[in-house]
Structure formats: structure tokens, C-alpha cells
C-alpha positions as CSV (number, residue, x, y, z in Angstrom):
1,X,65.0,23.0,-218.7
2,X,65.0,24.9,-215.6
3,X,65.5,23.7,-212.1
4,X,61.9,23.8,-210.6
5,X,63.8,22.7,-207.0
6,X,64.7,26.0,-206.1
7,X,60.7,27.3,-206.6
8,X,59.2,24.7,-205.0
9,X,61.3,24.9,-201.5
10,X,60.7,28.8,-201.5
11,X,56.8,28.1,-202.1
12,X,56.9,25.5,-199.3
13,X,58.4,28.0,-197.0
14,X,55.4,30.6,-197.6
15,X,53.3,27.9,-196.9
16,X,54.9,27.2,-193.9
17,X,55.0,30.4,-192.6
18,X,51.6,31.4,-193.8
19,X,50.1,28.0,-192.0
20,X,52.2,29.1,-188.8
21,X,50.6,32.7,-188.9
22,X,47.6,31.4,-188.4
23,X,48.1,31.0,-184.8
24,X,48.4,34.4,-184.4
25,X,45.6,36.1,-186.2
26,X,47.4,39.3,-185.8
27,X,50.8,38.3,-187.4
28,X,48.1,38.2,-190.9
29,X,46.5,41.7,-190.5
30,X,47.3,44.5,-188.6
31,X,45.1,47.0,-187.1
32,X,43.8,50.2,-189.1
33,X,40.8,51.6,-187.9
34,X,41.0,52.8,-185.1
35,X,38.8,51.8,-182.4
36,X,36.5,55.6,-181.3
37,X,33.1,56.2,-178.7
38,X,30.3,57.1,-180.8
39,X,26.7,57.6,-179.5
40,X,23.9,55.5,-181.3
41,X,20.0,55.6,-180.5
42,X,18.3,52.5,-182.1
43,X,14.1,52.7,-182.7
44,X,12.2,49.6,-181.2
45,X,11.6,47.0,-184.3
46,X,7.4,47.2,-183.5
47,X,5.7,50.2,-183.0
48,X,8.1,52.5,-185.0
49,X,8.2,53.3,-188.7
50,X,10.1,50.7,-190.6
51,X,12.3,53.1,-191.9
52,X,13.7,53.9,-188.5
53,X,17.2,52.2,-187.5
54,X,16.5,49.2,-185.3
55,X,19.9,47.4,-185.1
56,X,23.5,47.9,-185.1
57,X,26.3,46.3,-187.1
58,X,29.6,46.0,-185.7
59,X,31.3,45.8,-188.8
60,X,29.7,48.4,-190.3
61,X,30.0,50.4,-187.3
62,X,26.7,51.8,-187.3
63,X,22.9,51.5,-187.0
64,X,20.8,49.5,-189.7
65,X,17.2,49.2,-190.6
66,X,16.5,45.1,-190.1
67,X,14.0,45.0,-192.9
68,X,16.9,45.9,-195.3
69,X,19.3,43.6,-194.2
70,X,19.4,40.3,-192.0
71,X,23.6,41.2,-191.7
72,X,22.8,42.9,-188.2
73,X,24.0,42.2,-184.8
74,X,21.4,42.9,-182.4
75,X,18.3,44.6,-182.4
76,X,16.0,46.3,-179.7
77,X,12.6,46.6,-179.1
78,X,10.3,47.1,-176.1
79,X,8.1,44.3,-175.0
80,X,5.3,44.1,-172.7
81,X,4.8,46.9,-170.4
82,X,7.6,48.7,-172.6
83,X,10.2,46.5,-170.9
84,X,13.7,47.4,-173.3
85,X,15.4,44.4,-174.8
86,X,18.7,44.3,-176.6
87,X,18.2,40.7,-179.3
88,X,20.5,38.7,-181.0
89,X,19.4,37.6,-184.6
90,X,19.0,34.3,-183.5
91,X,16.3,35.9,-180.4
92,X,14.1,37.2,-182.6
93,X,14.3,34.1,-185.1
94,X,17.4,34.8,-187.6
95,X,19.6,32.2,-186.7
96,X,22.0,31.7,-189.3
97,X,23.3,28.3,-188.2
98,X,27.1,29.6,-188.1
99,X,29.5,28.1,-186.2
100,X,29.8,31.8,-184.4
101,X,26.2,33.2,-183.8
102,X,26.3,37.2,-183.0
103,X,25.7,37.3,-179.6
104,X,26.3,39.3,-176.4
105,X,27.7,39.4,-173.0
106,X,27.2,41.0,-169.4
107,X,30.5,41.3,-168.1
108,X,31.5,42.1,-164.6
109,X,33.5,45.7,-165.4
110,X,32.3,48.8,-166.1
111,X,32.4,50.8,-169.9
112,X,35.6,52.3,-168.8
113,X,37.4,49.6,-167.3
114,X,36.6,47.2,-169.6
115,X,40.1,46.9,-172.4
116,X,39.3,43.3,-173.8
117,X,36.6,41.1,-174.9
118,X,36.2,37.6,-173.7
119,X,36.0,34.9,-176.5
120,X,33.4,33.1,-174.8
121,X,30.0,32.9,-173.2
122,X,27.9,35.4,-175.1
123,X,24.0,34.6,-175.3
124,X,23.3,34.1,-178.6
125,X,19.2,33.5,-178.6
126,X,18.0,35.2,-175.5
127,X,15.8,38.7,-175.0
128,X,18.5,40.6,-172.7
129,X,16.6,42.9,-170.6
130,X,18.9,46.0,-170.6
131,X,18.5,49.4,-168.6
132,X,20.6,52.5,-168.2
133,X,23.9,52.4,-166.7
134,X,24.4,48.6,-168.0
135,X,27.6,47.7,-169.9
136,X,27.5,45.0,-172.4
137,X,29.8,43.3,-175.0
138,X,28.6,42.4,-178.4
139,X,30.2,39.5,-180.3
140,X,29.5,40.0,-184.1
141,X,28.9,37.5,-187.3
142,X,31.9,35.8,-188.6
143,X,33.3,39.2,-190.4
144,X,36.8,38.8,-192.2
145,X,38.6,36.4,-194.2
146,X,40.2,34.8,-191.2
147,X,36.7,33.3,-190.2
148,X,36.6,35.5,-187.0
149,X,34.0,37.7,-185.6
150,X,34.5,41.6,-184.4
151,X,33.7,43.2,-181.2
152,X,32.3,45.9,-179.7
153,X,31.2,47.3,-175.9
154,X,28.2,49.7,-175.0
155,X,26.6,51.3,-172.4
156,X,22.7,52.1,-172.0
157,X,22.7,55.8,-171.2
158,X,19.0,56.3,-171.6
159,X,15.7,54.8,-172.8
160,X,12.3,56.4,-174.1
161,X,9.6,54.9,-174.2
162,X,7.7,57.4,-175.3
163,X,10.1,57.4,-178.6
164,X,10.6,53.6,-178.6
165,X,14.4,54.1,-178.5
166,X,17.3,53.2,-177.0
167,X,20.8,55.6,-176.9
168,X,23.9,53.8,-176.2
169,X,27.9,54.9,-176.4
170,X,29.8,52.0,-178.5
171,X,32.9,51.3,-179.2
172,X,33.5,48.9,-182.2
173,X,36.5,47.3,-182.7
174,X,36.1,46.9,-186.3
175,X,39.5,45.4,-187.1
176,X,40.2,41.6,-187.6
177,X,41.5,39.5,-185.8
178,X,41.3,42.6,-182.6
179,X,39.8,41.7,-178.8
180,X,40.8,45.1,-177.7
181,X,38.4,47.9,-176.8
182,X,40.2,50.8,-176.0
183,X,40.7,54.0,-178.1
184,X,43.0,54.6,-180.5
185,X,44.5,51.7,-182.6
186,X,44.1,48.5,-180.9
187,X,47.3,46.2,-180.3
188,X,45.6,43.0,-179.2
């Protein structure tokens, strides 16, 4: 009979090392897509043809139709008087009781300056009034096996009301695990 010993000890190790990774989401996965600027224009969710685009998925990296798919992470529309709004799920009633809500965050540097996303305070259920110029940081669903969400920054750069649309540059940091949102392949 062979000495299970020796197997055991080794399998404890991996375990070890795998539980000790965990404190470094990185150390699991590392970075392949690299994080580009795209431009995006998104269709108001009332008023436009339902098969028009009205929010954008951060792990998808892209604009969606809402009525397709609830795996979205915000929306825009215009309200009264045509005023834009950028919406969370959970803002227009799609809460999905997560223990990370898709959410997103007005912070205090510009599109350019901005090379990492906080892990905190993003405004999961509110209407965010947006207009042009405005940077914001989206916070995404839980998205990869490590239970984390993904990230992404935009700027407004125009809004038609006329059209019903928003255009935005994003840059989606569609890697797990990732905070960073620079170009290029992110290293944090």
C-alpha cells in the first residue's frame, strides 16, 4: 500500500498557498485585455425604439438593449424637461439584492487624470443627473469567479435631446481582480 503522507502534505500546501492568494486578487489572474477609449452613444430607455442600445455593460464592454437582458450596468434616459440621467439597475427598479450593486461614482479628477478606481462610495439607486464635460466611474455586477466587480470611467462629451442620446468615451477595465484605468494592460 502506498504512502498517502507524501500526497496529502503537498495538497495541503496548494491549499495553503491558494487560501493565501486570495489576499491578493492579482496573484490568481493576471491581466489580458487590455484596458482602450472607445466612444459609446446610448438611446434614452422611453421615447426611443426598443431596439435601440440603452445601457452599457462593463464586462461586456459595450452597449446593450435592457429589454434583452437585466445583466446591464447603467442605463440613461431623459426625464422631465429632457433633463439626462445616467441609472443604476437598482434606480430604475432592478435591484438584484447582491452584496455589490452596480453602481457609480463622481470623483474629484478629471477623465485624464484619473488612473484608479476607488472601492467605495458609488450610488447604487439614485438618478445621476449627468451633463457634458462630467467624468464618472462605474462600478459593475459581481463579474468573475473571485466574487469581484469590474470597472470602468467615462466622460459625457455630448447630449441630444433631439435624438434621446447620450455619447460618452469609456474605458473598461474588463479584467478581474483590476482597479486600474489607464491604457494598455493594467498592473493594479
Amino acid at each position: 500500500m502506498p504512502n498517502k503522507l507524501p500526497r496529502a502534505i503537498a495538497l495541503i500546501v496548494v491549499a495553503g498557498g491558494a487560501l493565501s492568494a486570495c489576499d491578493d486578487p492579482n496573484a490568481l489572474l493576471d491581466a489580458t485585455v487590455p484596458n482602450v477609449v472607445d466612444t459609446v452613444s446610448l438611446f434614452a430607455y422611453e421615447g426611443t425604439p426598443v431596439s435601440t442600445p440603452s445601457g452599457y455593460s462593463i464586462i461586456d464592454g459595450r452597449a446593450v438593449r435592457i429589454d434583452q437582458r437585466p445583466d446591464f450596468d447603467f442605463a440613461f434616459n431623459l426625464g422631465p424637461g429632457d433633463v439626462p440621467w445616467l441609472l443604476p439597475p437598482a434606480a430604475i427598479g432592478l435591484a438584484q439584492n447582491l452584496s455589490l450593486e452596480p453602481g457609480m461614482l463622481e470623483p474629484s479628477a478629471d477623465f485624464d487624470d484619473l488612473t484608479i478606481a476607488q472601492l467605495n462610495g458609488y450610488r447604487t439607486s439614485d438618478t445621476l443627473v449627468v451633463s457634458p464635460g462630467q467624468t464618472w466611474v462605474a462600478r459593475s455586477r459581481i463579474a468573475c469567479s473571485l466574487g469581484v466587480p469590474l470597472y470602468a470611467k467615462l466622460r459625457i462629451l455630448s447630449i441630444d435631446p433631439a435624438q434621446r442620446t447620450v455619447t460618452f468615451e469609456v474605458l473598461a477595465n474588463r479584467n478581474c481582480g483590476y482597479r486600474g484605468l489607464e491604457p494598455g494592460l493594467p498592473d493594479s
